[in-house]
VEXDREN-2710 file (C-alpha; in Angstrom, 1 decimal):
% VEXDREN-2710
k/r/px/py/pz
1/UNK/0.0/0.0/0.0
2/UNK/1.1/3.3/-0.6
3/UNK/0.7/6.1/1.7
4/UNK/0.2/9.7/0.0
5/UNK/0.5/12.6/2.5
6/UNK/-1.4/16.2/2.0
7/UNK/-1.6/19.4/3.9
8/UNK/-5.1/19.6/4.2
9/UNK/-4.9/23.2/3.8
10/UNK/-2.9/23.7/1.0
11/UNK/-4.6/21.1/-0.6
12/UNK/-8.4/22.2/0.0
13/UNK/-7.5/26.1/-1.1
14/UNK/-5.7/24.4/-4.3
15/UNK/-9.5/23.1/-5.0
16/UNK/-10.7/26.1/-4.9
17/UNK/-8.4/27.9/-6.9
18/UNK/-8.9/25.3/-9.5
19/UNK/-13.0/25.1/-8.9
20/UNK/-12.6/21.1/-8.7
21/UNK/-13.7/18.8/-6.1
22/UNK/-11.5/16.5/-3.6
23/UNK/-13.4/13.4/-5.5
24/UNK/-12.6/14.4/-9.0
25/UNK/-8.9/14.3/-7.9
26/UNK/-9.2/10.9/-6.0
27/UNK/-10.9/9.7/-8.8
28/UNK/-7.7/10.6/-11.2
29/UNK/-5.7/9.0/-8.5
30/UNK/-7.3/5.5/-8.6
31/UNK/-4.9/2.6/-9.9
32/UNK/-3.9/-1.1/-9.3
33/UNK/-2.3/-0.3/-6.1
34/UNK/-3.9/1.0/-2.7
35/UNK/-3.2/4.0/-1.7
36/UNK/-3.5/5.8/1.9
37/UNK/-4.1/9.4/1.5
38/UNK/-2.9/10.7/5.2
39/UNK/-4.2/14.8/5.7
40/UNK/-2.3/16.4/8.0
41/UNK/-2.3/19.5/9.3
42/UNK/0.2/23.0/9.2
43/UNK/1.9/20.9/11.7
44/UNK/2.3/17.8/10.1
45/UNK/0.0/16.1/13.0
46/UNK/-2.6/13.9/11.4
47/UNK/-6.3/15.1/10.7
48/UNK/-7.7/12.2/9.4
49/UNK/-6.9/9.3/6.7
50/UNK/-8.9/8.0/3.4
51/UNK/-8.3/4.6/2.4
52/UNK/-8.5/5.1/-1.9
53/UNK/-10.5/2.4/-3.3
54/UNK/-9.3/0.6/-6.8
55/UNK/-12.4/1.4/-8.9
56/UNK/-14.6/3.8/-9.6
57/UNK/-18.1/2.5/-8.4
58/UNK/-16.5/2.4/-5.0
59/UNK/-15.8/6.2/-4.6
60/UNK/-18.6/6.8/-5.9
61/UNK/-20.7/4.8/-2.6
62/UNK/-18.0/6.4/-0.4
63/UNK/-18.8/9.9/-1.8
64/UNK/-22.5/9.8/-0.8
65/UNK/-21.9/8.2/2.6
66/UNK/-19.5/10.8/3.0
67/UNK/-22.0/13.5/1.9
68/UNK/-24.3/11.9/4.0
69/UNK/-22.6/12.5/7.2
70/UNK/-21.3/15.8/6.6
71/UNK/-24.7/16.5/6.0
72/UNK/-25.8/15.0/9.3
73/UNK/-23.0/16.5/11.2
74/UNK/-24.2/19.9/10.0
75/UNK/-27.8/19.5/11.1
76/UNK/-26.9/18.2/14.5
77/UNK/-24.7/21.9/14.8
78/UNK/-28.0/24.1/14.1
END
């Protein structure tokens, strides 16, 4: 498995910049290996990790579960 390490915010105002989402890139990043994409903060101490699946259909279910929770999340601050 390969572990891929971004600064979270470097990499989230690069996405902006470039009007493109975090799954558009993961998609583009999907091969025969596994990859660990590590986030880390301006001090290189961990935010949170996404193990990349190999195929397409499965960041696809991941997306919506994802945008399910945030979504959840965000209710439950209001």
């Amino acid at each position: 498995m390969k572990n891929i390490q971004i600064k979270a915010s470097s990499f989230f105002e690069l996405l902006k910049i470039k009007d493109t989402s975090m799954w558009e890139i993961f998609a583009q990043m999907i091969g025969d290996e596994e990859k660990e994409i590590i986030f880390l903060d301006d001090e290189e101490k961990l935010i949170f990790t996404y193990l990349l699946p190999n195929n397409l259909e499965k960041l696809q279910e991941d997306r919506k579960q994802f945008a399910q929770e945030y979504s959840e999340k965000l209710s439950g601050l209001n």
